[in-house]
C-alpha positions in Angstrom: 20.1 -54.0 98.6 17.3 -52.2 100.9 16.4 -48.6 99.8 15.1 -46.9 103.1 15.2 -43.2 102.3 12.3 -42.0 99.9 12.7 -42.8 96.2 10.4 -42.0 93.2 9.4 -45.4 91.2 8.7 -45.4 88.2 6.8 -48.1 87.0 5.9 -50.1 83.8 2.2 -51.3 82.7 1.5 -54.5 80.4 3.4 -57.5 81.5 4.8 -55.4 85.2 1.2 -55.1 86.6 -1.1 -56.8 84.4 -1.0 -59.4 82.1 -0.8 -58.0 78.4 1.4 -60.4 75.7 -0.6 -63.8 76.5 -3.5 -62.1 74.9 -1.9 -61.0 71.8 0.0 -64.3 71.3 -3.3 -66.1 71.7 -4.7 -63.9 68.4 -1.7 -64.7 66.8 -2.3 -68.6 67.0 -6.1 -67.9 66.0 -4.6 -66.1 62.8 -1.7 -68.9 62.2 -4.7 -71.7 62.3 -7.1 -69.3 59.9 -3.8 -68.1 57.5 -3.8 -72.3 57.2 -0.4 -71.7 55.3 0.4 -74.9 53.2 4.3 -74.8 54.1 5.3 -71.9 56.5 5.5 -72.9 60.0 3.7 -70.4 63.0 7.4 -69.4 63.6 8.0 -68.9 60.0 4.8 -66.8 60.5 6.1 -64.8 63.1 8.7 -64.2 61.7 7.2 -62.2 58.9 5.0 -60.3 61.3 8.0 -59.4 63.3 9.4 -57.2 60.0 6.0 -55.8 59.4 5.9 -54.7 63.1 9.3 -53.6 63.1 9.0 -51.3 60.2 5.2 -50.2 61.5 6.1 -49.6 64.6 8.0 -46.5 64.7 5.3 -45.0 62.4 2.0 -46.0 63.9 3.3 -47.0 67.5 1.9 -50.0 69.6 -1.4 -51.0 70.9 -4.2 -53.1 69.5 -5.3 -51.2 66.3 -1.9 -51.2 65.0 -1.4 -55.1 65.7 -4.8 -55.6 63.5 -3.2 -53.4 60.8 0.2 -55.7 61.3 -2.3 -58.8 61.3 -3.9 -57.6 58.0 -0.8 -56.8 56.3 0.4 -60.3 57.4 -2.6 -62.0 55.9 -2.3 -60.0 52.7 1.3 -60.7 52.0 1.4 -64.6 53.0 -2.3 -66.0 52.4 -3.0 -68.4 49.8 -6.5 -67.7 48.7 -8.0 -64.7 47.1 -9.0 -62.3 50.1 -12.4 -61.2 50.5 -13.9 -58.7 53.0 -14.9 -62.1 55.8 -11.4 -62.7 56.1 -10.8 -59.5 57.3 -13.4 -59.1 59.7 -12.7 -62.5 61.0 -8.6 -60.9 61.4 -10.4 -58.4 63.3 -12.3 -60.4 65.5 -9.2 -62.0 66.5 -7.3 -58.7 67.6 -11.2 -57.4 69.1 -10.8 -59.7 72.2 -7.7 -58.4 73.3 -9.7 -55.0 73.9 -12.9 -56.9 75.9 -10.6 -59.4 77.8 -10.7 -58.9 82.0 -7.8 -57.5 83.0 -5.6 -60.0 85.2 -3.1 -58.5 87.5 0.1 -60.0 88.0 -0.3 -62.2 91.7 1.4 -59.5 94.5 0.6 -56.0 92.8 -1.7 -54.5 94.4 -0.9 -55.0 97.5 2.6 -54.5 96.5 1.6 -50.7 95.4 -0.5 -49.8 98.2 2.7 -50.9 100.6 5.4 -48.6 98.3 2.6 -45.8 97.5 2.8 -44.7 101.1 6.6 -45.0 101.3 7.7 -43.5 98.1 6.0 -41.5 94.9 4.6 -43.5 92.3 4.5 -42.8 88.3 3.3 -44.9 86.0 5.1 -44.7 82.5 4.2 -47.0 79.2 3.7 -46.9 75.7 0.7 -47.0 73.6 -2.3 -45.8 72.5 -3.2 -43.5 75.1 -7.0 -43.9 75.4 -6.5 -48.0 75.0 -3.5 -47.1 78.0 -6.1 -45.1 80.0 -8.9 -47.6 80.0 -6.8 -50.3 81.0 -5.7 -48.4 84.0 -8.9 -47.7 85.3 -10.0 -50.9 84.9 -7.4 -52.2 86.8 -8.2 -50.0 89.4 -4.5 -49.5 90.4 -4.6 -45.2 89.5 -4.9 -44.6 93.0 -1.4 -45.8 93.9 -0.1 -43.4 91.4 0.8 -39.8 91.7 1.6 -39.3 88.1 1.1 -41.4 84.6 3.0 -40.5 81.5 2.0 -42.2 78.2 4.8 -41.9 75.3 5.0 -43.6 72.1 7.8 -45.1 72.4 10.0 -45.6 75.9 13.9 -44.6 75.2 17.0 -43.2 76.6 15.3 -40.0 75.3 11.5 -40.1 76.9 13.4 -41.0 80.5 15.5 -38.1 80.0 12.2 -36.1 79.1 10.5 -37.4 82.0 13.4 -37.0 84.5 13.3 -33.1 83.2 9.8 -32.8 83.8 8.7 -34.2 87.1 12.6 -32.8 87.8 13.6 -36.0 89.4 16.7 -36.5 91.3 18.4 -40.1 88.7 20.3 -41.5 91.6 16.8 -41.5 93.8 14.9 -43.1 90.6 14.3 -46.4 90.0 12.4 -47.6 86.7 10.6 -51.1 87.2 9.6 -53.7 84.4 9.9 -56.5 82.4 11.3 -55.2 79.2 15.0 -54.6 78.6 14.5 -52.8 75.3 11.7 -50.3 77.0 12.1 -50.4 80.9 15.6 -51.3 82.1 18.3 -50.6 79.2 17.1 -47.0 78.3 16.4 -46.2 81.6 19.8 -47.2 82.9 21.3 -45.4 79.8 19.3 -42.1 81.0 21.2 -42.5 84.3 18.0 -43.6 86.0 18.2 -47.1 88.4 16.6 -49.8 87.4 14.6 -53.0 88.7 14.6 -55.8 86.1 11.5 -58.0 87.1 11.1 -60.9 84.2 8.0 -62.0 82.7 8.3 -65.4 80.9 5.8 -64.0 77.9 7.7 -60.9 77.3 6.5 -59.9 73.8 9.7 -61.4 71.7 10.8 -57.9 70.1 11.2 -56.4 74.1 13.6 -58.9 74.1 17.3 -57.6 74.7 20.6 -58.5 76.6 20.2 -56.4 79.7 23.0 -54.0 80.7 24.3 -53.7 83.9 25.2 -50.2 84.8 27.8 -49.6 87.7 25.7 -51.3 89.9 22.1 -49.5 89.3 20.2 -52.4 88.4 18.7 -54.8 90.4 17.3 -58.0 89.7 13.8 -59.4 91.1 12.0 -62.9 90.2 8.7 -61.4 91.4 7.2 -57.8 91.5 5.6 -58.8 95.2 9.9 -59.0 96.1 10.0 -55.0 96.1 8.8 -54.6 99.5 12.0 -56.5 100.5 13.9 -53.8 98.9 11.9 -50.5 98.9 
């Protein structure tokens, strides 16, 4: 499939552009080693902070704050030991990094933006706490390939729709591009946008979802660098 005429991209953040979920899991191992539970596996683990970030979620959204509060509750709910005010600051510390680490684009992005930004108008879309969203924008120094960035708190059928209706977007000239099926490709496809599927192997576990393919709007890349073969 090669898309010549103009289109408008729309395109995902953490995990499309730049490395995002290596970091968290890396806090979650620091946390699993200092939890130092007596029988409960790090899956086991997880597995418990998944239904406290489930649950959270929709009420606080994403984004590193809320993954210390899911942390904290974690710690509370499994730990063995009376709790006192070190632990915490130590969960903290953990979740901290995330915010200081360098931001690591994903090998072929940039270049790969500059080459569609002059072909086709760019948005960004993700979810998350806005100002933490921001920063790592401009850090990345990828803005200027961008016409327009929407932050939302959470990325459905219904915020596509929203989006679609404000930048008054043409669907059949839209293409949403990411790694998540639950937040880039499903609800985008179910807006009766296009999508471009583009895996990441540490795709945070609860983006995880079958992805749909819609009458023939999706298409499926191993590497973001591969758009330019396309658009």
């Amino acid at each position: 499939m090669i898309i010549r005429d103009r289109q408008h991209l729309i395109v995902d953040a953490d995990d499309t552009l730049w490395e995002n979920n290596i970091y968290f899991e890396r806090a979650f191992e620091q946390f699993c080693d200092f939890l130092a539970h007596s029988s409960m596996s790090p899956p086991e683990v997880r597995a418990v902070l998944d239904e406290i970030e489930i649950v959270n979620n929709k009420v606080h959204g994403y984004g590193t704050a809320n993954f210390a509060r899911n942390l904290t509750e974690c710690y509370h709910k499994l730990v063995e030991r009376d709790v006192d005010e070190q632990d915490l600051v130590m969960i903290m510390s953990f979740t901290e990094q995330i915010l200081h680490h360098p931001i690591e684009l994903i090998p072929g992005v940039e270049e790969t933006l500059e080459y569609l930004s002059l072909r086709h108008d760019l948005t960004l879309f993700t979810k998350g706490n806005p100002e933490e969203q921001k920063l790592k924008l401009d850090r990345s120094g990828l803005a200027i390939y961008f016409g327009h960035t929407a932050i939302v708190k959470e990325k459905d059928a219904a915020s596509y729709s929203a989006l679609v209706q404000e930048r008054r977007l043409d669907p059949e000239r839209a293409w949403m591009i990411g790694n998540s099926p639950k937040s880039d490709i499903n609800p985008a496809l179910e807006a009766g946008l296009n999508a471009v599927f583009v895996p990441h192997e540490h795709t945070w576990r609860l983006e995880h979802e079958e992805v749909r393919d819609c009458g023939g709007r999706l298409l499926r890349l191993e590497r973001f660098a591969e758009l330019k073969n396309h658009f």
